[in-house]
mmCIF file as gemmi writes it, N, C-alpha and C atoms, coordinates in Angstrom:
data_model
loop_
_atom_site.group_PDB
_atom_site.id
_atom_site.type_symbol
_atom_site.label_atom_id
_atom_site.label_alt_id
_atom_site.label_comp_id
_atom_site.label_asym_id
_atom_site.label_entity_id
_atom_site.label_seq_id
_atom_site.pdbx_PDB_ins_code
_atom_site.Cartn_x
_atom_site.Cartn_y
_atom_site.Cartn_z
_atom_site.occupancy
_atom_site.B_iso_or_equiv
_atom_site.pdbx_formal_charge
_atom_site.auth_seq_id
_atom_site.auth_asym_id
_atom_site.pdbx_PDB_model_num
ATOM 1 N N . UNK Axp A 1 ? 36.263 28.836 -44.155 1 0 ? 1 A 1
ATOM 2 C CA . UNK Axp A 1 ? 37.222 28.308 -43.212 1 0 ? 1 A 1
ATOM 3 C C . UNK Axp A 1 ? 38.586 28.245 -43.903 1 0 ? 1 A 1
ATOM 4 N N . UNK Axp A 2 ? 39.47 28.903 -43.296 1 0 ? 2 A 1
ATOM 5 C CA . UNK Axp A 2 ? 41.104 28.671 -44.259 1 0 ? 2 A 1
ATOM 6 C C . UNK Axp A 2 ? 41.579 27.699 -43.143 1 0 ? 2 A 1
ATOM 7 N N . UNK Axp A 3 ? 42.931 27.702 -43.679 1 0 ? 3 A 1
ATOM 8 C CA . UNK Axp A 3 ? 43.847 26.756 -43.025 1 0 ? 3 A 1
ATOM 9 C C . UNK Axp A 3 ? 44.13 27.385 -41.643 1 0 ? 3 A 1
ATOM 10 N N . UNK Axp A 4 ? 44.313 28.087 -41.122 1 0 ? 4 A 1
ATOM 11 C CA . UNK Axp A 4 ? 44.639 28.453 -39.624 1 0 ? 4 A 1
ATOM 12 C C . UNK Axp A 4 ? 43.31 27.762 -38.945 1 0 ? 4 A 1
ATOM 13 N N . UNK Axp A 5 ? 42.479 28.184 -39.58 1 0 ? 5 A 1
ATOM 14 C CA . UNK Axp A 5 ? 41.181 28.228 -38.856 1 0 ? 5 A 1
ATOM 15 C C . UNK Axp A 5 ? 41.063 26.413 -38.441 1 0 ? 5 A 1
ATOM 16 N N . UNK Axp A 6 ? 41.492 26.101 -39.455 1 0 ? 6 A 1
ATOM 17 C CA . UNK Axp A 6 ? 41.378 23.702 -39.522 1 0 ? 6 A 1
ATOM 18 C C . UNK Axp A 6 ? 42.409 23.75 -38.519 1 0 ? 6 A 1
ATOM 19 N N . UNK Axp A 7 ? 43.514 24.669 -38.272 1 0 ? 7 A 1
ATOM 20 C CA . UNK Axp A 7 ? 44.751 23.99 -37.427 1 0 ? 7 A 1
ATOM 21 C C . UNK Axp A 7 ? 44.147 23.862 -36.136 1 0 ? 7 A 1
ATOM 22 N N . UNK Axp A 8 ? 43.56 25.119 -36.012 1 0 ? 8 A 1
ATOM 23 C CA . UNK Axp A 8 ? 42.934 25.396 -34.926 1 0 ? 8 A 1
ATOM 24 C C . UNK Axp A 8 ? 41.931 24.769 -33.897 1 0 ? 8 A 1
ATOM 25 N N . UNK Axp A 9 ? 41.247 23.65 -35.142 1 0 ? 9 A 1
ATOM 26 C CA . UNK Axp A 9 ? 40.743 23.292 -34.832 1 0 ? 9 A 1
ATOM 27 C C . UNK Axp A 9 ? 40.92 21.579 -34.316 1 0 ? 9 A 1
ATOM 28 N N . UNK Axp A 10 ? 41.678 21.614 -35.284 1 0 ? 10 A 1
ATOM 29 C CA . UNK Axp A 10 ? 42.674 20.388 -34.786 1 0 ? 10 A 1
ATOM 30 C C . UNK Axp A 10 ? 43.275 20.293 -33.724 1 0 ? 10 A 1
ATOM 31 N N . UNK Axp A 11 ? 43.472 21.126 -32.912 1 0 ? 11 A 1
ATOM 32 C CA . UNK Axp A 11 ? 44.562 21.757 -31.707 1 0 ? 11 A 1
ATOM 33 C C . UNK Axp A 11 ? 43.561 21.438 -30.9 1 0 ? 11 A 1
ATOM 34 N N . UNK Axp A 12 ? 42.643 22.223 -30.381 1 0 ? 12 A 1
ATOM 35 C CA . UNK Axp A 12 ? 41.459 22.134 -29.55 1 0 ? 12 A 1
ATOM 36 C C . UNK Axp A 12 ? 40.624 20.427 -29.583 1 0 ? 12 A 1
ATOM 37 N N . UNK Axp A 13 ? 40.81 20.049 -30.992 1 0 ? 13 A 1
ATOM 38 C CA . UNK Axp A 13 ? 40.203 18.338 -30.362 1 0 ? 13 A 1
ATOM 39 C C . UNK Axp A 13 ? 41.353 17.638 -30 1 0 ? 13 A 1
ATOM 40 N N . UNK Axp A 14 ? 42.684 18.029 -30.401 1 0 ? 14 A 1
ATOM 41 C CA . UNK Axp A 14 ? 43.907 17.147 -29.616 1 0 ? 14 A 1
ATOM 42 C C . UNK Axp A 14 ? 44.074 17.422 -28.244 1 0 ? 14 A 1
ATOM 43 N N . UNK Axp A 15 ? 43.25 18.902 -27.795 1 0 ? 15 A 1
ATOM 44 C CA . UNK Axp A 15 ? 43.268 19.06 -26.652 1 0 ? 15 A 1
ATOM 45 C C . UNK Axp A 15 ? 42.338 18.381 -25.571 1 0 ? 15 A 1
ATOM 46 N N . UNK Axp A 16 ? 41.518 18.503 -26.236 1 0 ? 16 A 1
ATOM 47 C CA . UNK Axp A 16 ? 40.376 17.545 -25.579 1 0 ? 16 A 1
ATOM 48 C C . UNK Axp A 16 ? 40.591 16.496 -25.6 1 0 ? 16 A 1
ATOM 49 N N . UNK Axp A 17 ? 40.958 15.844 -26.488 1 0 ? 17 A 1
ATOM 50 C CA . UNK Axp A 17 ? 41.034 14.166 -26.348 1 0 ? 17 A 1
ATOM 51 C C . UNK Axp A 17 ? 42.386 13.768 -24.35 1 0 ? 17 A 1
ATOM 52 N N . UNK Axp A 18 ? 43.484 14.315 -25.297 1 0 ? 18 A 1
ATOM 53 C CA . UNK Axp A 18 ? 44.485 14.489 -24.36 1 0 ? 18 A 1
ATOM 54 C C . UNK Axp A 18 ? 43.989 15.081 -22.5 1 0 ? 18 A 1
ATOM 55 N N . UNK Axp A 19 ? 43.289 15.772 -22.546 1 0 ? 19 A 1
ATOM 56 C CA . UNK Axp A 19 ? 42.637 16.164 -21.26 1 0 ? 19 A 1
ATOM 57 C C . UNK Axp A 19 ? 41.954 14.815 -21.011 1 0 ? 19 A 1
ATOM 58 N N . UNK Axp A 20 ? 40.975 14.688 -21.823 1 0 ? 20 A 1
ATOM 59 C CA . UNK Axp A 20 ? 40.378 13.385 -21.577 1 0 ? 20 A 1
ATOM 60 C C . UNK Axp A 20 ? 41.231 12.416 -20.936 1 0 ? 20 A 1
ATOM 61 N N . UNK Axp A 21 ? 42.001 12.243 -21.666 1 0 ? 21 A 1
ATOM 62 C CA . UNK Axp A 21 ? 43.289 10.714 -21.029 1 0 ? 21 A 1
ATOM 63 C C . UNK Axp A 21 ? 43.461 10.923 -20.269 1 0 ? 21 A 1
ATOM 64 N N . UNK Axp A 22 ? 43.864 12.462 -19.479 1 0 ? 22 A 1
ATOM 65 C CA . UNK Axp A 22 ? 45.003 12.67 -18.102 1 0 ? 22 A 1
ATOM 66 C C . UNK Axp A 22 ? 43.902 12.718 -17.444 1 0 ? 22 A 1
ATOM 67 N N . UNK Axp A 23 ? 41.965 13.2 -17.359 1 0 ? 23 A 1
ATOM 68 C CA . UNK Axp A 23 ? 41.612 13.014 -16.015 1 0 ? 23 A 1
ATOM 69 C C . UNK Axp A 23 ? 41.291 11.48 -15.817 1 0 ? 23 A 1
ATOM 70 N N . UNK Axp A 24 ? 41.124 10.901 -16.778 1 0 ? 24 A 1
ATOM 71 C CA . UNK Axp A 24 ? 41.041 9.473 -16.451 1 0 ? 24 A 1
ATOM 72 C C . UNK Axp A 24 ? 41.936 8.882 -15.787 1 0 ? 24 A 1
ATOM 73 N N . UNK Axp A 25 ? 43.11 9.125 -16.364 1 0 ? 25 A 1
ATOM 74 C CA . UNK Axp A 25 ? 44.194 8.689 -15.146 1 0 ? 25 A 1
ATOM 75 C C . UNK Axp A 25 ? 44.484 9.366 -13.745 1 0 ? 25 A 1
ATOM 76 N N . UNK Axp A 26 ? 43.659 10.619 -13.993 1 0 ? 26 A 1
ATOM 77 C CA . UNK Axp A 26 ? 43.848 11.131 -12.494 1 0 ? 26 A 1
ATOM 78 C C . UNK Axp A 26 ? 42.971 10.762 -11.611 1 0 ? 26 A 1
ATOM 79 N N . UNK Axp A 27 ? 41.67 10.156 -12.483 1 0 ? 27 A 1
ATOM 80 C CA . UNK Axp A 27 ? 40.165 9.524 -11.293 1 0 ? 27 A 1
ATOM 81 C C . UNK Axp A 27 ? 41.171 8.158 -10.867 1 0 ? 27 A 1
ATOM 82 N N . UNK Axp A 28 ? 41.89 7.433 -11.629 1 0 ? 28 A 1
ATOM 83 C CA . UNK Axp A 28 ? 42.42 6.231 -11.214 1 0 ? 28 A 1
ATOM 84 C C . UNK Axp A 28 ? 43.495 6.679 -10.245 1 0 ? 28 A 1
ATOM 85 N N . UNK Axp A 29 ? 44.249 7.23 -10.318 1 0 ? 29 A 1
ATOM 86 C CA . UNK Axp A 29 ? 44.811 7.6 -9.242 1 0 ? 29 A 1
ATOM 87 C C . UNK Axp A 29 ? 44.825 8.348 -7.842 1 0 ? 29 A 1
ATOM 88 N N . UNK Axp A 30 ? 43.792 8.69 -7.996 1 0 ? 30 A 1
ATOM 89 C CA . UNK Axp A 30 ? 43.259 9.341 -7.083 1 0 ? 30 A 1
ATOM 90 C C . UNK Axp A 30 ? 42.545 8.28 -5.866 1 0 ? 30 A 1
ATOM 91 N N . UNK Axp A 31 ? 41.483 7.61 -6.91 1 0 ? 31 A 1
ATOM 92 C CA . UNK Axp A 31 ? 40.959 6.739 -6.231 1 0 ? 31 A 1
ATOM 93 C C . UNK Axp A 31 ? 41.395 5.064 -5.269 1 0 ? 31 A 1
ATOM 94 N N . UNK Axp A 32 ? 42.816 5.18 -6.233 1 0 ? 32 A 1
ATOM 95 C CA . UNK Axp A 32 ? 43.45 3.836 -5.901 1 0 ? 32 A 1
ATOM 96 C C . UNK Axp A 32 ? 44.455 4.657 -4.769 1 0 ? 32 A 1
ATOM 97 N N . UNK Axp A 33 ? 44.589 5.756 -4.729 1 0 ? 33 A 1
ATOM 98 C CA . UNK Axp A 33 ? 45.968 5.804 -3.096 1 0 ? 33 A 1
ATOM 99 C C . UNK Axp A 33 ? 44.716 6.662 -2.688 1 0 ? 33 A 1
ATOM 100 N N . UNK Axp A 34 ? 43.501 6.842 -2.494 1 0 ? 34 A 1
ATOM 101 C CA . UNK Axp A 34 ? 42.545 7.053 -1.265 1 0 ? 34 A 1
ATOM 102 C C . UNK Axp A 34 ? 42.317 5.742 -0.705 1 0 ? 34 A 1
ATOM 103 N N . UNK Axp A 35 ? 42.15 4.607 -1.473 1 0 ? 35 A 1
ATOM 104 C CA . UNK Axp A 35 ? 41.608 3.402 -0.609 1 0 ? 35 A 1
ATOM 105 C C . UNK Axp A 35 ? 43.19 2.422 -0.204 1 0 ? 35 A 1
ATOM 106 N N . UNK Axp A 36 ? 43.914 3.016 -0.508 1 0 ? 36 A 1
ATOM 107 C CA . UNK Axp A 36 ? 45.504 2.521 0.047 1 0 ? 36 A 1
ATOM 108 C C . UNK Axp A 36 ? 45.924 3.499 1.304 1 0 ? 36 A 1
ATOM 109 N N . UNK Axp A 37 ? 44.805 4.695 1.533 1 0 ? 37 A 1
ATOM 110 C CA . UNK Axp A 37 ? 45.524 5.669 2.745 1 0 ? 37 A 1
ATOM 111 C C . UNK Axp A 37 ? 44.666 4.71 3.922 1 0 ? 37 A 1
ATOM 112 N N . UNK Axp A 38 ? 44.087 4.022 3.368 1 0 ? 38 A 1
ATOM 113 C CA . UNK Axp A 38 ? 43.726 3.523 5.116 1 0 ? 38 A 1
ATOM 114 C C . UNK Axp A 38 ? 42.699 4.311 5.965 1 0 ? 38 A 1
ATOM 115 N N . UNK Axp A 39 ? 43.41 3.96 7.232 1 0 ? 39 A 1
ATOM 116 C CA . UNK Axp A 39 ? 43.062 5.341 8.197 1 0 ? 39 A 1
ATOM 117 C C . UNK Axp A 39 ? 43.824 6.392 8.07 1 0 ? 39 A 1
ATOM 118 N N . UNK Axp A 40 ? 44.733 6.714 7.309 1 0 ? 40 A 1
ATOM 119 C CA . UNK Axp A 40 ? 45.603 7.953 7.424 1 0 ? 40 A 1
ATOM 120 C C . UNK Axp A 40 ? 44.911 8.985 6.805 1 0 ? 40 A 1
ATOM 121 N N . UNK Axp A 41 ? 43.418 9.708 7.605 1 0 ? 41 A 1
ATOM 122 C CA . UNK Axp A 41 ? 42.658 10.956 7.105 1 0 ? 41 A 1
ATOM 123 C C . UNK Axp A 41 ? 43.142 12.204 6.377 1 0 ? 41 A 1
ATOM 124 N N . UNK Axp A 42 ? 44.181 12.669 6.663 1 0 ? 42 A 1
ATOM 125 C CA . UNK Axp A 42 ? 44.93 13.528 6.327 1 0 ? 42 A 1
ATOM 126 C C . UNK Axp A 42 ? 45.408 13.309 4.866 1 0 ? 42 A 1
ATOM 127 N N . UNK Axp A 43 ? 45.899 12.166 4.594 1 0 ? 43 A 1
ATOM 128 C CA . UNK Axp A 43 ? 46.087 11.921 3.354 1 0 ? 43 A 1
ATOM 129 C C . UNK Axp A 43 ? 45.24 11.836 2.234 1 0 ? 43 A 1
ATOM 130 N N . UNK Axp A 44 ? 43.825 11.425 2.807 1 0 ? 44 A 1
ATOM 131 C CA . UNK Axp A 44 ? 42.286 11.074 2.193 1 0 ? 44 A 1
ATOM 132 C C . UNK Axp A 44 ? 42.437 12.629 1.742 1 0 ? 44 A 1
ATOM 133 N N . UNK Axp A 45 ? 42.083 13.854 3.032 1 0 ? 45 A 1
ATOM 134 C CA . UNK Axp A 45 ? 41.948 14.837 2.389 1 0 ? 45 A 1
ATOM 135 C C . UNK Axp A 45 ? 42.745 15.429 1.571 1 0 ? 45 A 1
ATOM 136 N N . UNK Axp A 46 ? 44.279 15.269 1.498 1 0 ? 46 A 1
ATOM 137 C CA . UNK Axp A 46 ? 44.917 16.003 0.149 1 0 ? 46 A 1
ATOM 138 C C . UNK Axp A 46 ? 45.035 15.249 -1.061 1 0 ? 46 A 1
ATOM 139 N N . UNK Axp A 47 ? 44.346 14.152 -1.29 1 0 ? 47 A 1
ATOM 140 C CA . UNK Axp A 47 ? 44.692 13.644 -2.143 1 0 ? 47 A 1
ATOM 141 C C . UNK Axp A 47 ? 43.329 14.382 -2.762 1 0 ? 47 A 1
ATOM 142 N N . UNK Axp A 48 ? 42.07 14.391 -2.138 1 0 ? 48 A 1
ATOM 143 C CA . UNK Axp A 48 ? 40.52 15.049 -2.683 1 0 ? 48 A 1
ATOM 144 C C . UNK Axp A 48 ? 40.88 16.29 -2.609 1 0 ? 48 A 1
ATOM 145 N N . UNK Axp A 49 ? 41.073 17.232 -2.302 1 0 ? 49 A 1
ATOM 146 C CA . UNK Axp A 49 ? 41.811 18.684 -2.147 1 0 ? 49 A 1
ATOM 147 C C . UNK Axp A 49 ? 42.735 19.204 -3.583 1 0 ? 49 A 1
ATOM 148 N N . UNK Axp A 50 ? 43.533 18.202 -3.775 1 0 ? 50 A 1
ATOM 149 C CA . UNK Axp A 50 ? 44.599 18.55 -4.66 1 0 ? 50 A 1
ATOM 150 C C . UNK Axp A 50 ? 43.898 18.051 -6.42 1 0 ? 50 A 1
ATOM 151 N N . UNK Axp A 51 ? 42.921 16.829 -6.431 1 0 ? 51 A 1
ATOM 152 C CA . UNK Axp A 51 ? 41.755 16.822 -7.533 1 0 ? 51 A 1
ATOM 153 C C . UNK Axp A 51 ? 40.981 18.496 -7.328 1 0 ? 51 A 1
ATOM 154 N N . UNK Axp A 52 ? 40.503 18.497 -6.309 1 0 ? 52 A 1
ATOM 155 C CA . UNK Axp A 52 ? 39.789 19.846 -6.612 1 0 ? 52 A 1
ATOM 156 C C . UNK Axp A 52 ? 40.125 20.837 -6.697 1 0 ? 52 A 1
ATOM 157 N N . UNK Axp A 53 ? 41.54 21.199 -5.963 1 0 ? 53 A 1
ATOM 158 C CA . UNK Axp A 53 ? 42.412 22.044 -6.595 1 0 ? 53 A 1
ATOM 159 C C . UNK Axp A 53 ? 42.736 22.281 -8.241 1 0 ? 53 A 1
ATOM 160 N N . UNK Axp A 54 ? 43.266 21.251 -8.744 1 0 ? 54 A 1
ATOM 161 C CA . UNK Axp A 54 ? 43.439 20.86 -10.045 1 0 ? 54 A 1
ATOM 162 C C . UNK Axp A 54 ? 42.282 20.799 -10.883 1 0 ? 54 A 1
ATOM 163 N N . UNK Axp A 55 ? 41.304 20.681 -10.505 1 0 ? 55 A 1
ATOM 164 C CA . UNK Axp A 55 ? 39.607 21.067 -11.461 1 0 ? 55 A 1
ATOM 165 C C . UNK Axp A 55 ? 39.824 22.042 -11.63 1 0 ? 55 A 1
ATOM 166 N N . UNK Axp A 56 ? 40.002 23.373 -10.583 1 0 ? 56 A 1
ATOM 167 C CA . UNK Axp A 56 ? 39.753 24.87 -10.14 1 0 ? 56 A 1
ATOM 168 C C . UNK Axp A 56 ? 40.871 25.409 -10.874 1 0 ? 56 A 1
ATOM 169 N N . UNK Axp A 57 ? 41.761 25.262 -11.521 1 0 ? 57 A 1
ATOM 170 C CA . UNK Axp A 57 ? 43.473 25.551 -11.971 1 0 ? 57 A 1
ATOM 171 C C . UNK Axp A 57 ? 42.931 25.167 -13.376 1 0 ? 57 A 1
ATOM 172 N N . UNK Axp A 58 ? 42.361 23.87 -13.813 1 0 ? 58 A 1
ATOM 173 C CA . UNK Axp A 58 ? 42.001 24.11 -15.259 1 0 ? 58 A 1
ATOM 174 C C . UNK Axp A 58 ? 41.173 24.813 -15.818 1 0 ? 58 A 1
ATOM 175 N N . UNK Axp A 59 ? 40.142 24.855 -14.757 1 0 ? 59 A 1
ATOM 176 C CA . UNK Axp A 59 ? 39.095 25.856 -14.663 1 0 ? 59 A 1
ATOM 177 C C . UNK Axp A 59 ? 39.307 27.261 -15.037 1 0 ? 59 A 1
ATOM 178 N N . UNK Axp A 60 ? 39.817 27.852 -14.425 1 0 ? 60 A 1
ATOM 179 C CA . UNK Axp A 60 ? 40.433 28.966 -14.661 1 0 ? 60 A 1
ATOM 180 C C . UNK Axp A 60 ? 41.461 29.172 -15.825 1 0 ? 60 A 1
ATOM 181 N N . UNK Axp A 61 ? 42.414 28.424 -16.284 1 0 ? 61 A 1
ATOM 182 C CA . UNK Axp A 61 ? 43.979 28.197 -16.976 1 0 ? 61 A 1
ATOM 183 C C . UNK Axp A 61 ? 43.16 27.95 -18.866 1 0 ? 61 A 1
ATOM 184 N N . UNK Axp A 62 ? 42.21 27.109 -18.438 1 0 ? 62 A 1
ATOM 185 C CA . UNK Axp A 62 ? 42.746 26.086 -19.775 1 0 ? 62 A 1
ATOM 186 C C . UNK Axp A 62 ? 41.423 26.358 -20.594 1 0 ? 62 A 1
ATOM 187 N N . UNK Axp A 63 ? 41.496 26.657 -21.72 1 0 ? 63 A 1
ATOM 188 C CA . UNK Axp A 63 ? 40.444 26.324 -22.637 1 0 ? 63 A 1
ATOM 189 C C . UNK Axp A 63 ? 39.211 25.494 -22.579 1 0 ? 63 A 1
ATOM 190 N N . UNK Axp A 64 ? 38.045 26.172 -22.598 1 0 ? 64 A 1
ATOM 191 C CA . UNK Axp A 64 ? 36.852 25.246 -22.537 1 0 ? 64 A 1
ATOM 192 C C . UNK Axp A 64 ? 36.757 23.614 -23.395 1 0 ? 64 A 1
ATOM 193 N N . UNK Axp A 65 ? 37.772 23.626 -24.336 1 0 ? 65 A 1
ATOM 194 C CA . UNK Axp A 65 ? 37.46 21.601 -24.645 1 0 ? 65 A 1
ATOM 195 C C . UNK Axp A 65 ? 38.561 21.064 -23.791 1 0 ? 65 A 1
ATOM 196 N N . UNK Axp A 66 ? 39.641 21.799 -23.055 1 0 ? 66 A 1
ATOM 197 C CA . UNK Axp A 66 ? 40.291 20.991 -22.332 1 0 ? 66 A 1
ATOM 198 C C . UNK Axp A 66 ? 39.614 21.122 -20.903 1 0 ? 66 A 1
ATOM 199 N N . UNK Axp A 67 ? 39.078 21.604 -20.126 1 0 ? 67 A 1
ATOM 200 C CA . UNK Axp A 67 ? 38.242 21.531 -19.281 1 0 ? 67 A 1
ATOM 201 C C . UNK Axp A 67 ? 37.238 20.599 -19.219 1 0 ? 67 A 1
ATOM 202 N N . UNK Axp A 68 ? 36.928 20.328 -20.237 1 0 ? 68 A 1
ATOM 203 C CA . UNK Axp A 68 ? 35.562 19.855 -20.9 1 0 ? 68 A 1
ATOM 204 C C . UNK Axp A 68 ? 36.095 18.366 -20.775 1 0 ? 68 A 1
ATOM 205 N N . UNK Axp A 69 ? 37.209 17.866 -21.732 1 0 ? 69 A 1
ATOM 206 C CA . UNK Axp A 69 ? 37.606 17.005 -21.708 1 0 ? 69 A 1
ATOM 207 C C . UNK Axp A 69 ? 38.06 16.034 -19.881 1 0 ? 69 A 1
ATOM 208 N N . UNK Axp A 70 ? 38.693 17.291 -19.549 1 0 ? 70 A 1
ATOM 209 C CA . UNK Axp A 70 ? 39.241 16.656 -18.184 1 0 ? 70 A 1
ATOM 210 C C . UNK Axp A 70 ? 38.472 16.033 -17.426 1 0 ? 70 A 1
ATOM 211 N N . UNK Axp A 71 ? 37.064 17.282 -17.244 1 0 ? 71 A 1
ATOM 212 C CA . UNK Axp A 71 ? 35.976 16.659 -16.45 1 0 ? 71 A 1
ATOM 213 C C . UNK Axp A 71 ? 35.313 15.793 -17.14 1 0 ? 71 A 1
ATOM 214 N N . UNK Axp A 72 ? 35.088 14.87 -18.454 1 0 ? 72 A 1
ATOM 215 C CA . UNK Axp A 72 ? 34.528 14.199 -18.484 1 0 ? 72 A 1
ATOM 216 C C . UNK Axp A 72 ? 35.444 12.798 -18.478 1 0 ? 72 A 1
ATOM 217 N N . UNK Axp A 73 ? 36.579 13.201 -18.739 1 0 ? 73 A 1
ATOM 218 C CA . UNK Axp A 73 ? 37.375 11.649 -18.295 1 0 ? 73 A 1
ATOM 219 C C . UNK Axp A 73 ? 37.597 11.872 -16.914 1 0 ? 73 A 1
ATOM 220 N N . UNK Axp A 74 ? 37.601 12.542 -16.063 1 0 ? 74 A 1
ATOM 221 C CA . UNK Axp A 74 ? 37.758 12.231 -14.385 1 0 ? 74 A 1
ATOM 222 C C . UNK Axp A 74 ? 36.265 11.647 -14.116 1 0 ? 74 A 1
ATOM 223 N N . UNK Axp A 75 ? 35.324 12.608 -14.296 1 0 ? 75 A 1
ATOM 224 C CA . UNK Axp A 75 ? 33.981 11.741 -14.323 1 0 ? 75 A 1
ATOM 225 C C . UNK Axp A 75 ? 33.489 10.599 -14.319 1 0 ? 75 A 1
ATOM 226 N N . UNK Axp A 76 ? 34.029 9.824 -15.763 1 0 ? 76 A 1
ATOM 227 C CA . UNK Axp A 76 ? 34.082 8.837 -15.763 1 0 ? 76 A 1
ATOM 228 C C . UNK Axp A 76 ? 34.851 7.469 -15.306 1 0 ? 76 A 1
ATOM 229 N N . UNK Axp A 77 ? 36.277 8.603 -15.223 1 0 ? 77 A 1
ATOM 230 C CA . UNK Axp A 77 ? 36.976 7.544 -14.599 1 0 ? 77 A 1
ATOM 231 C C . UNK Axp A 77 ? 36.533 7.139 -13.125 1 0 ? 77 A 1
ATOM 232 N N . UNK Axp A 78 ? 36.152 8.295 -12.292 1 0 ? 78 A 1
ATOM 233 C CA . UNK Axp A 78 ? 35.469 8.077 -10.516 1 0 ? 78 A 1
ATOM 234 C C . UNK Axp A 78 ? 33.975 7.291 -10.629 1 0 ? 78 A 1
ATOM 235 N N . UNK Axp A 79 ? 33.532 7.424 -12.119 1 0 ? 79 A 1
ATOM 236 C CA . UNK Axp A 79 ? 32.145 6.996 -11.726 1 0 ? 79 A 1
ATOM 237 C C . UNK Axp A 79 ? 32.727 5.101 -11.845 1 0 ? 79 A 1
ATOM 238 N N . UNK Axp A 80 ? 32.953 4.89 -12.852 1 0 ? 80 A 1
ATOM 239 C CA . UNK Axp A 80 ? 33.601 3.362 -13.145 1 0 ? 80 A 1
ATOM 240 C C . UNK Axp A 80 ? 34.875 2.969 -12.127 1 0 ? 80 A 1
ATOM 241 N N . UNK Axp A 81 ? 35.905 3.493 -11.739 1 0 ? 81 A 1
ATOM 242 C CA . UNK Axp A 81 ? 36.149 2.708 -10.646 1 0 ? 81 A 1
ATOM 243 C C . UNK Axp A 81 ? 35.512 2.917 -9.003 1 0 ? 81 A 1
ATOM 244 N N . UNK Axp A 82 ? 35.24 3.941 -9.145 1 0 ? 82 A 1
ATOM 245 C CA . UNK Axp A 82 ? 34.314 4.397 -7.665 1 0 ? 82 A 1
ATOM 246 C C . UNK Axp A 82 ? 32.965 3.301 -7.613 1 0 ? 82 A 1
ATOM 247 N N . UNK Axp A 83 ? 32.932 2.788 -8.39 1 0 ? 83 A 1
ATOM 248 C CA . UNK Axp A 83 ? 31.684 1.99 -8.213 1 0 ? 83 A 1
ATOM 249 C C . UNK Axp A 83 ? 31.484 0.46 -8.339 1 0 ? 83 A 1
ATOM 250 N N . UNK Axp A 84 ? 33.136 -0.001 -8.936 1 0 ? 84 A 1
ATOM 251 C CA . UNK Axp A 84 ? 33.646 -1.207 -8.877 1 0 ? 84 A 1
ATOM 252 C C . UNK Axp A 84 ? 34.006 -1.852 -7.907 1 0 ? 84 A 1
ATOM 253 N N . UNK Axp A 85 ? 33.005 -2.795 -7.458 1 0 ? 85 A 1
ATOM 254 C CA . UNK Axp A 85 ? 33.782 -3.363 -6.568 1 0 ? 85 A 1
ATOM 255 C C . UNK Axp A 85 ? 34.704 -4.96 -6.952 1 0 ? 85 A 1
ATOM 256 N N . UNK Axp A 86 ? 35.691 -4.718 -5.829 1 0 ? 86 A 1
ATOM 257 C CA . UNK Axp A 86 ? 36.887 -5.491 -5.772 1 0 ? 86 A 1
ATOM 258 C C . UNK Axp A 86 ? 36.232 -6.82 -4.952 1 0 ? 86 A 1
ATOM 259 N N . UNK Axp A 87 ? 36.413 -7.931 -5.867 1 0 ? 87 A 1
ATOM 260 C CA . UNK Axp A 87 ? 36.231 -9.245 -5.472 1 0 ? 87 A 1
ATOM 261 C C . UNK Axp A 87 ? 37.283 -9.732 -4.731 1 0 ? 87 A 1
ATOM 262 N N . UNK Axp A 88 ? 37.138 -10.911 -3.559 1 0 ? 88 A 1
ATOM 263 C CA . UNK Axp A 88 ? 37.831 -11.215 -2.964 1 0 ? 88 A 1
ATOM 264 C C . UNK Axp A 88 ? 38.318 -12.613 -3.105 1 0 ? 88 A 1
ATOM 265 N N . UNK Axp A 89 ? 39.413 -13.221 -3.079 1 0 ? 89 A 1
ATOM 266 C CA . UNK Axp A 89 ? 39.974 -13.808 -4.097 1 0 ? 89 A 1
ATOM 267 C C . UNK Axp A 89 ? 39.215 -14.826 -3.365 1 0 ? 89 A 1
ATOM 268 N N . UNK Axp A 90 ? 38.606 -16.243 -4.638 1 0 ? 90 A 1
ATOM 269 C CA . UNK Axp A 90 ? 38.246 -17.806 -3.699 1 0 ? 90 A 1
ATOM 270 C C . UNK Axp A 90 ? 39.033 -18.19 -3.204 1 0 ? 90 A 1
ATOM 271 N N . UNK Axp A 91 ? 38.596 -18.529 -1.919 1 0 ? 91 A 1
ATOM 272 C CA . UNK Axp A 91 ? 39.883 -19.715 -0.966 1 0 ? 91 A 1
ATOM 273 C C . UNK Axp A 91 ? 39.501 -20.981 -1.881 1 0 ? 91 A 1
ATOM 274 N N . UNK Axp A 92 ? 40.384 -21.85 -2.006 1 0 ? 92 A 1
ATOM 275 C CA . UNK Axp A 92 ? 40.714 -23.214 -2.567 1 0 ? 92 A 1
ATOM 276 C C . UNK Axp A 92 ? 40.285 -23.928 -1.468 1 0 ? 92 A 1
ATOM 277 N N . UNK Axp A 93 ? 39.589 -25.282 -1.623 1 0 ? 93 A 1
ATOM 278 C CA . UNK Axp A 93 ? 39.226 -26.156 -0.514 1 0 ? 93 A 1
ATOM 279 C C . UNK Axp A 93 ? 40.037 -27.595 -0.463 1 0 ? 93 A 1
């Protein structure tokens, strides 16, 4: 292994990590202005459209650990807040 070969490799886990971060923030965002669209359907669907768009674009575009990365922080990010539920605040008596 020479030195290009370590940069290289360094590059590809900064890539991954970094993918990691942005789909996590994209499951959170995604998920928090779907349950802020309400009834406004139209919006539900481009907001899920434009995630799966954006899977399909890294998919194609980006290196297998940044792919890798993305889908497992969107993953996780939809599985943990998609499955959280929101408590409703105590009324005071």
């Amino acid at each position: 292994m020479n030195f290009l070969d370590f940069v290289a490799m360094i590059g590809y886990l900064i890539r991954f990590v970094g993918l990691l971060v942005f789909g996590v923030a994209v499951a959170w965002f995604s998920l928090t202005s779907y349950r802020q669209a309400g009834e406004r359907w139209q919006l539900q669907i481009a907001i899920y459209l434009g995630l799966l768009f954006f899977a399909v674009f890294l998919g194609h575009y980006a290196s297998a650990a940044g792919l890798g990365g993305f889908a497992l922080g969107a993953g996780a990010g939809l599985l943990y807040w998609g499955l959280r539920k929101e408590e409703a605040p105590a009324e005071e008596d």
